[in-house]
C-alpha beads as a LAMMPS data file, in Angstrom:
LAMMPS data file: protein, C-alpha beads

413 atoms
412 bonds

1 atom types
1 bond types

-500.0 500.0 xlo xhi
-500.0 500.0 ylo yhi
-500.0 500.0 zlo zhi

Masses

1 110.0

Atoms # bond

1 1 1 3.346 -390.919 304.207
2 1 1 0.045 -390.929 302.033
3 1 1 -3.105 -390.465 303.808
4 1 1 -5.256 -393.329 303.802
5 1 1 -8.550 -392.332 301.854
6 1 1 -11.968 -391.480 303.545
7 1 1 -14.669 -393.635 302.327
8 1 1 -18.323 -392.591 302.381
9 1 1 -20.569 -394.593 304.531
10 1 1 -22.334 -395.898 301.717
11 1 1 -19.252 -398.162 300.726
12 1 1 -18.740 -401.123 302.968
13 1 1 -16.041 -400.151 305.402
14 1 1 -12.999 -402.776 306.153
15 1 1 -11.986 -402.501 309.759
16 1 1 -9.551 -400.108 310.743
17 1 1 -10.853 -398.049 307.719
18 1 1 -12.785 -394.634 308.384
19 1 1 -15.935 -393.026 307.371
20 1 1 -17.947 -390.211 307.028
21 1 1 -20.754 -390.724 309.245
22 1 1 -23.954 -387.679 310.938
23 1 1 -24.271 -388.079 314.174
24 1 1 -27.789 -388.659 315.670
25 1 1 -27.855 -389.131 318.605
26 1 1 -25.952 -390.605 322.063
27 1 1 -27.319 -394.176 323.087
28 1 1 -27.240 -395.570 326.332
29 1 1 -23.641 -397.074 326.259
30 1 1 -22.234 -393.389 325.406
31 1 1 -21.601 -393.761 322.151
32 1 1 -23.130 -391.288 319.209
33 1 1 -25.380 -393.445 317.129
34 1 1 -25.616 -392.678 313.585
35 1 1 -26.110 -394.872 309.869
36 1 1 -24.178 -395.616 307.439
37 1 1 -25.653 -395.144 303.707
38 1 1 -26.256 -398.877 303.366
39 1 1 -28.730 -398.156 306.327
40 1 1 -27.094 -400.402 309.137
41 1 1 -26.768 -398.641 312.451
42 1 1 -22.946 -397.315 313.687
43 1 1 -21.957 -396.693 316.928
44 1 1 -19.551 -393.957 317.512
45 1 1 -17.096 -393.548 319.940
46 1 1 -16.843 -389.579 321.316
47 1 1 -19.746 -388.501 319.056
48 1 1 -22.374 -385.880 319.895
49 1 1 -25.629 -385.146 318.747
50 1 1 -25.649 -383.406 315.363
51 1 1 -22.213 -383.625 315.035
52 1 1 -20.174 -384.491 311.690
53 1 1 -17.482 -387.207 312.260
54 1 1 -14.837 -388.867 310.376
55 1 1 -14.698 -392.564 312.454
56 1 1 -12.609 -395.352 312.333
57 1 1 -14.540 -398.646 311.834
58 1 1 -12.754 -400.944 314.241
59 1 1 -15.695 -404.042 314.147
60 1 1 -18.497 -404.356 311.895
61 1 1 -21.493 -407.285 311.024
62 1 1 -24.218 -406.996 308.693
63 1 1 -26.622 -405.169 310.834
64 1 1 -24.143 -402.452 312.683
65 1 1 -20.990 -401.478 313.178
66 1 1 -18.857 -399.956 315.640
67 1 1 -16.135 -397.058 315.500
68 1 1 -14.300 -394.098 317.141
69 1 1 -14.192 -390.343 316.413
70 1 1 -10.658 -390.083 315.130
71 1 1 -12.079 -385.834 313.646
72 1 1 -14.379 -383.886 313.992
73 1 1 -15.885 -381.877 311.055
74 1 1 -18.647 -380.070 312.393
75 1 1 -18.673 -379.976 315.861
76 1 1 -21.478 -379.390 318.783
77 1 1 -21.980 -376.061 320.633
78 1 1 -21.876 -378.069 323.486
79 1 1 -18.408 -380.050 322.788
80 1 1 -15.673 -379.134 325.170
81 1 1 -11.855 -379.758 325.973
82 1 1 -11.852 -382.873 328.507
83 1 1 -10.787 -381.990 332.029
84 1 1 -8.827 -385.031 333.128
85 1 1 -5.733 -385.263 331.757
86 1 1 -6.114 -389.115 331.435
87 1 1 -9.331 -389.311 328.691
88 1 1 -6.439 -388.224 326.169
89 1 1 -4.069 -391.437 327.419
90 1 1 -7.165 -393.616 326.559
91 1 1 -8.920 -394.031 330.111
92 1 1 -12.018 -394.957 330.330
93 1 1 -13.921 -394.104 333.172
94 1 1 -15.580 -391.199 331.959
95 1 1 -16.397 -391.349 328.848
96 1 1 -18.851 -388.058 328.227
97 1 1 -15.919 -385.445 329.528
98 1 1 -16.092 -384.233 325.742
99 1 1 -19.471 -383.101 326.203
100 1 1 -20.937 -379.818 328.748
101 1 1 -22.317 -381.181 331.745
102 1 1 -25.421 -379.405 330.416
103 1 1 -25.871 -381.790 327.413
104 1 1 -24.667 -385.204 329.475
105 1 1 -27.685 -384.662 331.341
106 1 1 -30.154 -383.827 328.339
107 1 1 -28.479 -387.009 327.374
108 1 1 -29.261 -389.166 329.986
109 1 1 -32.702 -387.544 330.137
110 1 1 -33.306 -388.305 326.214
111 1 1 -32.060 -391.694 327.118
112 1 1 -34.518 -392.445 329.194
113 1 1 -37.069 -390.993 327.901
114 1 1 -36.720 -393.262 324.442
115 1 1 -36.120 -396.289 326.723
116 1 1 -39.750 -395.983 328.498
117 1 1 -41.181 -394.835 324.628
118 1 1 -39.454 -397.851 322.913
119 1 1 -38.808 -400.370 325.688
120 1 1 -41.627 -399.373 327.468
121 1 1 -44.176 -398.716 325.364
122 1 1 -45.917 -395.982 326.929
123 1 1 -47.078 -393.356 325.529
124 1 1 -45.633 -389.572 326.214
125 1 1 -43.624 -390.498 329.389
126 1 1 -43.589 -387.880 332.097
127 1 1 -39.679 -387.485 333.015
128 1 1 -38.485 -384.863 334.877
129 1 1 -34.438 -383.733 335.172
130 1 1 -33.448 -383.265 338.771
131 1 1 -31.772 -380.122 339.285
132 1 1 -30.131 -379.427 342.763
133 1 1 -26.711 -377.235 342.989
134 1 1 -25.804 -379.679 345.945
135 1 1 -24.378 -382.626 343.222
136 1 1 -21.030 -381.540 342.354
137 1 1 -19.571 -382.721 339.272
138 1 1 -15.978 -383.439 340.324
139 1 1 -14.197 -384.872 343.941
140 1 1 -17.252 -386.228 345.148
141 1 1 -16.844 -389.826 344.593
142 1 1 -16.778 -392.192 347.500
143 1 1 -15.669 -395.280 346.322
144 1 1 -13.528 -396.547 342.895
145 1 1 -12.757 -399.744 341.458
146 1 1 -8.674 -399.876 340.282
147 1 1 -6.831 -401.910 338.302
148 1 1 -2.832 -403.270 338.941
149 1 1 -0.888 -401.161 336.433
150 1 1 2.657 -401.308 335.458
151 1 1 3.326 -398.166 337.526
152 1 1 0.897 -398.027 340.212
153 1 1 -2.693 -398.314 339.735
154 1 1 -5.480 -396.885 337.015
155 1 1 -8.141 -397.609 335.294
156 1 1 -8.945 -399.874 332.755
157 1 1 -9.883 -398.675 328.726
158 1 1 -12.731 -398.428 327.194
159 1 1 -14.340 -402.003 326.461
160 1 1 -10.052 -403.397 326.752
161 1 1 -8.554 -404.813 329.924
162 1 1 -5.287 -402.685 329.396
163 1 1 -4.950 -400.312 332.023
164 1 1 -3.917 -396.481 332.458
165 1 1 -2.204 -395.847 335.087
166 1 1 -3.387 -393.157 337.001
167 1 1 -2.009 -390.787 340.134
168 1 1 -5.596 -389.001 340.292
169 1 1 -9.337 -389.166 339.730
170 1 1 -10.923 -385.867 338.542
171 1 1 -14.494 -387.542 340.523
172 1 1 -12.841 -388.773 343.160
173 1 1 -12.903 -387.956 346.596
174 1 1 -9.634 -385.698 347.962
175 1 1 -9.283 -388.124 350.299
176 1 1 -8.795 -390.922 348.182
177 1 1 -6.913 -389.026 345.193
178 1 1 -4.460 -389.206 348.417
179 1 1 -4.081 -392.561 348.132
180 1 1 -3.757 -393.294 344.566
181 1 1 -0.614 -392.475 343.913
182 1 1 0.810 -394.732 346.906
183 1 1 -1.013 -397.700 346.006
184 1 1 0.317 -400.929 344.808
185 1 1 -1.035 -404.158 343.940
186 1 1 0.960 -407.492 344.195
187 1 1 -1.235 -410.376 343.511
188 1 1 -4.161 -408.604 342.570
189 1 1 -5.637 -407.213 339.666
190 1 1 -8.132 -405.147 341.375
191 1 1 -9.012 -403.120 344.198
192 1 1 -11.532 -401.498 345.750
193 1 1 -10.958 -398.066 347.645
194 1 1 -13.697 -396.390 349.499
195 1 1 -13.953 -393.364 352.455
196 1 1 -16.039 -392.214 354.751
197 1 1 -16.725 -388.688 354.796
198 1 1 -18.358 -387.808 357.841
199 1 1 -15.884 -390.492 359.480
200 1 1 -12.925 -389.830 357.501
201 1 1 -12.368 -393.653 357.694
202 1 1 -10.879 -394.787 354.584
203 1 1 -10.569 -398.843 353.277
204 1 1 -8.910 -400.440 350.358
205 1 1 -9.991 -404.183 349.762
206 1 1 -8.648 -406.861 347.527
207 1 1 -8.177 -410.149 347.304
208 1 1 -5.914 -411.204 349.033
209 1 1 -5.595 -408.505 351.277
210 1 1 -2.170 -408.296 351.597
211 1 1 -1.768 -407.927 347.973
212 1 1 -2.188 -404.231 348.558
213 1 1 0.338 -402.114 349.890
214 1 1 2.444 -398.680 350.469
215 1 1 -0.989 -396.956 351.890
216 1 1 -0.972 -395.381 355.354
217 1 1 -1.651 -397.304 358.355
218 1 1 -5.077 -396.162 359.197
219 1 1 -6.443 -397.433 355.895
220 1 1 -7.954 -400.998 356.605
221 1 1 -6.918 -403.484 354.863
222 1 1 -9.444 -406.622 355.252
223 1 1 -12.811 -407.611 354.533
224 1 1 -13.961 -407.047 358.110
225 1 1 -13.243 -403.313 357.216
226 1 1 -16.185 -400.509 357.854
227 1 1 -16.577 -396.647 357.008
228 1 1 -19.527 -394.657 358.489
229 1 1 -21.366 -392.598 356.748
230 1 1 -24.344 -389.918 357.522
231 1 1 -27.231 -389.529 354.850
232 1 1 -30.368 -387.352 356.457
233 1 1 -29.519 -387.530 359.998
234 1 1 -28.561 -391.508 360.013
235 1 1 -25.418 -393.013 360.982
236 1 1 -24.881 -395.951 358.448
237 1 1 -22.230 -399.012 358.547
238 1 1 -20.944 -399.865 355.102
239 1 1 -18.260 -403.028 355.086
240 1 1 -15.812 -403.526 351.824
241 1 1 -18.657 -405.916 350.486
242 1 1 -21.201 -403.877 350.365
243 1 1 -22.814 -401.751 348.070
244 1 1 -23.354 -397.977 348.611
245 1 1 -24.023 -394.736 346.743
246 1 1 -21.554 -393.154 344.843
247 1 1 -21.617 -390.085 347.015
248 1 1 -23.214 -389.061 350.295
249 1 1 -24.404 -386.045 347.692
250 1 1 -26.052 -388.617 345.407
251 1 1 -27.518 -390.907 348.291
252 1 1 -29.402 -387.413 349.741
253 1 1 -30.217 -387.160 346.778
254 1 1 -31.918 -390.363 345.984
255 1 1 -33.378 -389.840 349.482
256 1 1 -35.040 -386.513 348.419
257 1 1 -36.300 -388.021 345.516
258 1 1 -37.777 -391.143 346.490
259 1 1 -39.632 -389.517 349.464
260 1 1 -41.210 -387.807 346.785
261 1 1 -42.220 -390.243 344.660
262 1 1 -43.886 -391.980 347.414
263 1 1 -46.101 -389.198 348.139
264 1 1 -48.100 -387.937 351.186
265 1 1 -48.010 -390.671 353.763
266 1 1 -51.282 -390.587 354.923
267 1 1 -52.374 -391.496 351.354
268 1 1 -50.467 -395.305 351.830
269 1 1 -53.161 -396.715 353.607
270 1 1 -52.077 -399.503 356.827
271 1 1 -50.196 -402.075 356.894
272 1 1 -46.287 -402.589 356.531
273 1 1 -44.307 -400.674 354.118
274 1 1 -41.754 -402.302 352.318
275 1 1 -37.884 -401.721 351.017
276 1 1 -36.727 -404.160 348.486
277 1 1 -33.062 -404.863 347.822
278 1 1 -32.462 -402.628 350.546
279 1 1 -28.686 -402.827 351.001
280 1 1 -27.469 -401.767 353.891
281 1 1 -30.373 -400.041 355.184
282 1 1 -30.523 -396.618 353.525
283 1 1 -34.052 -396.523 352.200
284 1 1 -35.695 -398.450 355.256
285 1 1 -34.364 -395.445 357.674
286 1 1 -35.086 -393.129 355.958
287 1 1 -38.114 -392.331 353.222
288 1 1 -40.398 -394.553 355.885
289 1 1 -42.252 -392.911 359.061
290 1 1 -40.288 -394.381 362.501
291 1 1 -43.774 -396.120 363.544
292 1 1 -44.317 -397.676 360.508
293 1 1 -43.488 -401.904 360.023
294 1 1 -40.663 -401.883 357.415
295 1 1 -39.878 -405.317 355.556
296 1 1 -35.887 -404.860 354.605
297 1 1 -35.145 -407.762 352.224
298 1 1 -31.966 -408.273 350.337
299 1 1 -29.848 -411.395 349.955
300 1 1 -25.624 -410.089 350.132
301 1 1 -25.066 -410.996 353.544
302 1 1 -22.464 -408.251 353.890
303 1 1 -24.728 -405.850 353.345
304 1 1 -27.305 -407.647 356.070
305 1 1 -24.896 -407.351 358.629
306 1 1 -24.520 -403.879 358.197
307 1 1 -27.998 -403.161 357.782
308 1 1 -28.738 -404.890 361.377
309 1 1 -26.599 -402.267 362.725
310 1 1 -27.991 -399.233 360.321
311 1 1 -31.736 -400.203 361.605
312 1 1 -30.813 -400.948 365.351
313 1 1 -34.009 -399.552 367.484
314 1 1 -36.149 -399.724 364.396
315 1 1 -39.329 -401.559 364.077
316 1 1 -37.379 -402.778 360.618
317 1 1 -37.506 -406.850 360.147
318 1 1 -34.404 -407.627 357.811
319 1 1 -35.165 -410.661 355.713
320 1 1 -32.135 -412.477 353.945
321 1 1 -33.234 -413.778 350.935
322 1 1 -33.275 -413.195 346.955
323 1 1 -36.853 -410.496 346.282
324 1 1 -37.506 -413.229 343.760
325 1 1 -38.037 -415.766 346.517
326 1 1 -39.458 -413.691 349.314
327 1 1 -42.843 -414.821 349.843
328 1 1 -44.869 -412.062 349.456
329 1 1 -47.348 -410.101 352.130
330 1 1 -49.651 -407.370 351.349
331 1 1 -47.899 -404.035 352.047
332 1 1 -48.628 -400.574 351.641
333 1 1 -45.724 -398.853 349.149
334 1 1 -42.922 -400.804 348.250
335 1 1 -39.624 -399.075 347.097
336 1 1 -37.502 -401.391 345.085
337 1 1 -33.468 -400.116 344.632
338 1 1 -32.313 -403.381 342.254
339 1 1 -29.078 -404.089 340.249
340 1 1 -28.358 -402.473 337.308
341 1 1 -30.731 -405.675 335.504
342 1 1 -33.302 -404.279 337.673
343 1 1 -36.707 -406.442 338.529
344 1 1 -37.189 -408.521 335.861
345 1 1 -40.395 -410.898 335.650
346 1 1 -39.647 -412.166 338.943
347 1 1 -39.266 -409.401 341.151
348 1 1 -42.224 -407.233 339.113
349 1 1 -44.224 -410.786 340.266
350 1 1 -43.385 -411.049 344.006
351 1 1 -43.854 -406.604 344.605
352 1 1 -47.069 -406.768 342.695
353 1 1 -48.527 -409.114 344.449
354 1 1 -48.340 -407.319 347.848
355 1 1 -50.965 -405.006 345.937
356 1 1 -48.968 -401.913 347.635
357 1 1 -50.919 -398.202 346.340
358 1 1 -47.481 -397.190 344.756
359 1 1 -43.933 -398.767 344.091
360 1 1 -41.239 -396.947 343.699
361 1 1 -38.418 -398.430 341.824
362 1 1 -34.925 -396.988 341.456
363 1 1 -33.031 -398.126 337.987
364 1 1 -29.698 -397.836 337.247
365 1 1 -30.046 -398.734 333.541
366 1 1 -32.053 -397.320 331.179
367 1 1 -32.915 -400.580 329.148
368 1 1 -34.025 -402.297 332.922
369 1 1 -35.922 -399.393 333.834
370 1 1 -37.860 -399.458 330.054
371 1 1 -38.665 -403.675 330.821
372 1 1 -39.372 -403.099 333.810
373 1 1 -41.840 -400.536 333.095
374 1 1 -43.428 -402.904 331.182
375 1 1 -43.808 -405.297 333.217
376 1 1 -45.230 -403.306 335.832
377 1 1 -47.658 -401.996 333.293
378 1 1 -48.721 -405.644 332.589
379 1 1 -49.298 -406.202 336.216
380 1 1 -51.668 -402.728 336.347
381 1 1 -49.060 -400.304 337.365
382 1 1 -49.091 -396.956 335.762
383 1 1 -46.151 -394.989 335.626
384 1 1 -46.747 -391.699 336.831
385 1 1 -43.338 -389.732 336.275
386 1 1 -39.941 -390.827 336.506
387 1 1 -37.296 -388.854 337.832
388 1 1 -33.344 -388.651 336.236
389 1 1 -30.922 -387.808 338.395
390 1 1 -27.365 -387.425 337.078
391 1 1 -25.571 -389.353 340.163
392 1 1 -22.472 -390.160 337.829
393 1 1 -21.084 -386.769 336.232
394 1 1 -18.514 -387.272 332.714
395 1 1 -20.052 -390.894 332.057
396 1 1 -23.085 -392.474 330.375
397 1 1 -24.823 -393.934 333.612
398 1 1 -27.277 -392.689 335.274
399 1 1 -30.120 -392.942 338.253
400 1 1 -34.149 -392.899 337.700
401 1 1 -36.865 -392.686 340.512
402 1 1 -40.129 -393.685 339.077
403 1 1 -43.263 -393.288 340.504
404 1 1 -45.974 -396.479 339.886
405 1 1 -49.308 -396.365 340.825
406 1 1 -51.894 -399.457 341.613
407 1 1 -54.483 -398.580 338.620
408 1 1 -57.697 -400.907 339.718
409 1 1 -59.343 -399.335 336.765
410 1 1 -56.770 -401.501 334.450
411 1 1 -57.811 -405.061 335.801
412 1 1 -61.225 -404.622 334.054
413 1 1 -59.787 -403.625 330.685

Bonds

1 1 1 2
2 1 2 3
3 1 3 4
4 1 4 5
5 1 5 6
6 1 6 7
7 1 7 8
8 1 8 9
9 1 9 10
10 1 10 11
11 1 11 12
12 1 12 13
13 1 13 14
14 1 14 15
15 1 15 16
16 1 16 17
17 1 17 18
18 1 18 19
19 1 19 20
20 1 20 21
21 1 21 22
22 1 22 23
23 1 23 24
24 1 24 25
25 1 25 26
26 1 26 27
27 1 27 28
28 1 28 29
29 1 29 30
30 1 30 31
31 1 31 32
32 1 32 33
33 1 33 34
34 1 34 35
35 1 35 36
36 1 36 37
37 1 37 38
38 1 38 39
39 1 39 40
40 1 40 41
41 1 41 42
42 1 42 43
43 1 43 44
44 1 44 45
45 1 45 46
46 1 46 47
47 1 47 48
48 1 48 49
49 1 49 50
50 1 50 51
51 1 51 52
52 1 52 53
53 1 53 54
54 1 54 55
55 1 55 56
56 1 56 57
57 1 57 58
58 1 58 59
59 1 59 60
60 1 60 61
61 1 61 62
62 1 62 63
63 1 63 64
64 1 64 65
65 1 65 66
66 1 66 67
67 1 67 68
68 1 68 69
69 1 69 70
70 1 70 71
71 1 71 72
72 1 72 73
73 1 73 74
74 1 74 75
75 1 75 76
76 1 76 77
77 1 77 78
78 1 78 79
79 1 79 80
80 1 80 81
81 1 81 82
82 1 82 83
83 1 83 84
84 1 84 85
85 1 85 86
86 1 86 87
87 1 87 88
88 1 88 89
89 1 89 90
90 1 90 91
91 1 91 92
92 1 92 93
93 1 93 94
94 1 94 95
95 1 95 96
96 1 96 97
97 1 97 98
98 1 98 99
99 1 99 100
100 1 100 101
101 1 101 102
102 1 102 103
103 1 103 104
104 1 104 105
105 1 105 106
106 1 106 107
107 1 107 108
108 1 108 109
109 1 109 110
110 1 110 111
111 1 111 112
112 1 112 113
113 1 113 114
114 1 114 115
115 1 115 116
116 1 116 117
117 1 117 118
118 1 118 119
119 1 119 120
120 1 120 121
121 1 121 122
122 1 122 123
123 1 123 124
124 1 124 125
125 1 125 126
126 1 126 127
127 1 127 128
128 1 128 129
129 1 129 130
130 1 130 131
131 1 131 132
132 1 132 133
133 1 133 134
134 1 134 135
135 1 135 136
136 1 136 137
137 1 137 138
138 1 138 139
139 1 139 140
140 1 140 141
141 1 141 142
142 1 142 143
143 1 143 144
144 1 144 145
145 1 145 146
146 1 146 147
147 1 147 148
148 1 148 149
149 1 149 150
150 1 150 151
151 1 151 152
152 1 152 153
153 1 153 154
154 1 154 155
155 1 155 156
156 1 156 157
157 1 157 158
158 1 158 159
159 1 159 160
160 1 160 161
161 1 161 162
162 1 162 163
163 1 163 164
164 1 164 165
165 1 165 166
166 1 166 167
167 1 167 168
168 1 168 169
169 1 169 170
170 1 170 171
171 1 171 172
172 1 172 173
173 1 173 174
174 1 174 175
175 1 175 176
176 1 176 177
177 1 177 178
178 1 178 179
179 1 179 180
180 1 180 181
181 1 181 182
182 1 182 183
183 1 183 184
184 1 184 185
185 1 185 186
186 1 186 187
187 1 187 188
188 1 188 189
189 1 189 190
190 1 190 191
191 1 191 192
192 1 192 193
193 1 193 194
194 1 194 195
195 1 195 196
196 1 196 197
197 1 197 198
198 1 198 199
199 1 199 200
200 1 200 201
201 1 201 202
202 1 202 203
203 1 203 204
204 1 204 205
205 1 205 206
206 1 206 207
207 1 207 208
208 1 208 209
209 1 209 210
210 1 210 211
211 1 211 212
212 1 212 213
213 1 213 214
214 1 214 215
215 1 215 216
216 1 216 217
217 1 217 218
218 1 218 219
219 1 219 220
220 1 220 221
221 1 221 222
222 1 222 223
223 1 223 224
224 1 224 225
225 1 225 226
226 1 226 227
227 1 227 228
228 1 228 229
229 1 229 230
230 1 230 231
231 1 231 232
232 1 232 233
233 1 233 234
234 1 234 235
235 1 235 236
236 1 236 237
237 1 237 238
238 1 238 239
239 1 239 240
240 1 240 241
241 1 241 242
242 1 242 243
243 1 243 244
244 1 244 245
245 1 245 246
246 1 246 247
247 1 247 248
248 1 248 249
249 1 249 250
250 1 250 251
251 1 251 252
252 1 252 253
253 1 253 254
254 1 254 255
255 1 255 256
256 1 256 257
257 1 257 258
258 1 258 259
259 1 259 260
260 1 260 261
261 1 261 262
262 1 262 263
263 1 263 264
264 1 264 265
265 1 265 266
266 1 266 267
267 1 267 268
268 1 268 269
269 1 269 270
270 1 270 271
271 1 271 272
272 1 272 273
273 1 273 274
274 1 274 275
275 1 275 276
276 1 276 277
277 1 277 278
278 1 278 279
279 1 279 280
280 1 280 281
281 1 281 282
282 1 282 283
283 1 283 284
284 1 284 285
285 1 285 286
286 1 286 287
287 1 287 288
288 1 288 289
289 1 289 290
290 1 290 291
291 1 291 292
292 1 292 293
293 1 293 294
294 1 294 295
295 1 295 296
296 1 296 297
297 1 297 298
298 1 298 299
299 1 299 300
300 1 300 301
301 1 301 302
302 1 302 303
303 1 303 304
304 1 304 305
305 1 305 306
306 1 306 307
307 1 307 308
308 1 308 309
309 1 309 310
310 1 310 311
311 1 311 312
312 1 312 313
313 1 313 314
314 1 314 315
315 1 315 316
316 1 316 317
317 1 317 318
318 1 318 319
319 1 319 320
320 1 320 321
321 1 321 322
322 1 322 323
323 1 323 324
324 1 324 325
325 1 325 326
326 1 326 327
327 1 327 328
328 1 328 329
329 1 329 330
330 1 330 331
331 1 331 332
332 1 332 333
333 1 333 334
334 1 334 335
335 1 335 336
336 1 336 337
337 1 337 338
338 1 338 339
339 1 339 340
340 1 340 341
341 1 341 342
342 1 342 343
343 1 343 344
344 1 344 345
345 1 345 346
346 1 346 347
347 1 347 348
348 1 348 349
349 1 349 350
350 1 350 351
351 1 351 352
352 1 352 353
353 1 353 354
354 1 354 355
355 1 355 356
356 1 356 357
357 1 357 358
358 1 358 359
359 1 359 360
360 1 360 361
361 1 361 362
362 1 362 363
363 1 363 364
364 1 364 365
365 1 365 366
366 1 366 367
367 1 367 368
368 1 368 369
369 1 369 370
370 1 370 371
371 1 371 372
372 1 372 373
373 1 373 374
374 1 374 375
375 1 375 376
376 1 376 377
377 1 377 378
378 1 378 379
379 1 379 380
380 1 380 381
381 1 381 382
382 1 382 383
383 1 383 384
384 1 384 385
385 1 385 386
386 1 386 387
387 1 387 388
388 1 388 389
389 1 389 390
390 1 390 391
391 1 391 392
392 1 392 393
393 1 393 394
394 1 394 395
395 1 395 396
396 1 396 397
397 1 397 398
398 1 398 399
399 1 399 400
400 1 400 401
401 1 401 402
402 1 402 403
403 1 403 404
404 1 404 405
405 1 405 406
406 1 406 407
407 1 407 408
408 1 408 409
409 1 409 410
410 1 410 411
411 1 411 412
412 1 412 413
């Protein structure tokens, strides 16, 4: 069988044909970026910094195209084998296991350091790496999203909905790599599995619900099903609905870190503090002193009801509405935990104007965090420092905690 011929990335590439390409970096998606010699941008597949790649072009436009590693010529210090079994078969759920855990977090830190340069635009960023021995990188993970396979259940591919079937999750939780290969789904395509750990309750919800089966009889099978899990001494309620950190490691974490972001209490000043998007209560119980007025306000009622539980005997006031829409009061810090499209003009418009000292938002996206940032800046926030925290070990994504700061000094520029 001949070989098909290598073209150099000056030449324009056909899909499905391969070039040389230098990679330059890893973007925010996980893929290397490089260019080709015509000088449009290519994203790679399984590249790492510095790294010389051949890569098959599988799409292409005139500004960009995008491709997978298919060898590598010169390859990182920092490359290693995969762990899981399944990357090899095509699964895509972690898609930096080719690269130390070492450089996936200089990675993610790089990542967000551009995004606040470029997206941002401030100037020299202060971003610090967290570094605690207490996040593990593998069996930690609480709660996974699976697909219906042909045998079983897995996970889906990389930007495809064909699915790998899978009998166990190098992240996941023991307790629910027991489960995996049991489950099966009739009537659903997906399904969401989730344990407790300090309950050892565990929960797998679809729709409908009795789509999934051959589990054990103490997993709950419904919507009205609840783990319990303890983050710093708190007892929280978490139904199928609701959202919740991908660890009770990563949630401490976030804890740890936002406490100290908002700084020395007795520098907030009086009058109500307040937790925005606040889930099911994490952040409100806390990062706040117990005699302090918290304002809770997030809009999935799922994750109200549990939070009425979480904050029982708390001077906490839970109100159910979109941030956008709440109308705002002033308030001493705000901490602000959004979706992965973070604040946008809206919510930077409604936590500004409670003219809290500092806000601390939590981003879950790089590109948010860097708009956000913005934004905030616009509305005479300074960032002080934000904080990475690699929450999701083997893939791109990753957790900030950034410290903003009311700068009265700006509204007379």
């Amino acid at each position: 069988m001949t070989k098909r011929p290598i073209r150099k990335s000056g030449s324009r590439p056909l899909p499905n044909f391969e070039v040389q390409v230098r990679i330059e970096k890893v973007v925010a998606e996980g893929d290397g970026f490089g260019h080709l010699q015509d000088g449009r941008v290519i994203f790679v597949e399984g590249g790492l910094p510095g790294e010389l790649v051949v890569a098959k072009v599988l799409k292409q436009s005139k500004d960009y195209a995008r491709g997978v590693v298919t060898e590598v010529l010169e390859a990182s210090e920092q490359r290693v084998v995969p762990p899981c079994e399944y990357v090899a078969q095509g699964c895509g759920g972690c898609d930096l296991q080719h690269a130390s855990v070492a450089l996936q977090r200089q990675i993610k830190f790089d990542i967000v350091h551009e995004s606040l340069i470029r997206l941002g635009k401030i100037i020299d960023p202060e971003v610090r790496l967290y570094e605690s021995a207490e996040l593990p990188v593998v069996a930690a993970r609480t709660t996974l999203r699976v697909a219906s396979a042909s045998q079983g259940v897995g996970f889906r591919q990389r930007r495809s909905h064909d699915v790998v079937p899978i009998e166990r999750c190098l992240v996941a939780h023991p307790s629910l790599n027991e489960l995996l290969p049991q489950m099966r789904l009739d009537g659903a395509e997906e399904c969401v599995v989730r344990v407790g750990v300090a309950s050892g309750e565990r929960m797998a919800w679809a729709e409908p619900a009795d789509s999934v089966g051959g589990l054990p009889v103490d997993v709950g099978l419904n919507s009205d099903a609840v783990v319990h899990e303890s983050i710093s001494g708190q007892t929280f309620q978490i139904s199928a609905s609701s959202f919740f950190q991908s660890s009770p490691q990563a949630a401490t974490a976030l804890v740890e870190a936002t406490r100290r972001a908002l700084g020395d209490v007795n520098s907030w000043g009086t009058g109500p503090v307040v937790d925005a998007y606040c889930g099911v209560g994490l952040f409100a119980t806390t990062v706040f002193p117990a005699d302090r007025h918290v304002i809770a306000i997030e809009s999935n009622p799922s994750a109200c009801a549990d939070a009425r539980v979480n904050v029982a005997g708390r001077d906490i006031e839970i109100v159910q509405v979109p941030v956008e829409e709440w109308q705002s009061v002033e308030a001493a810090v705000v901490v602000a935990d959004p979706a992965r499209d973070g604040l946008r003009a809206g919510g930077v418009q409604v936590l500004t104007a409670t003219k809290a000292s500092v806000i601390v938002l939590i981003s879950c996206d790089p590109a948010s965090l860097g708009r956000d940032a913005r934004l905030l800046n616009e509305k005479n926030y300074r960032l002080e420092y934000s904080e990475v925290l690699d929450l999701f070990p083997h893939t791109h994504h990753v957790e900030v905690v950034s410290r903003f700061v009311r700068d009265e000094s700006m509204e007379l520029l």
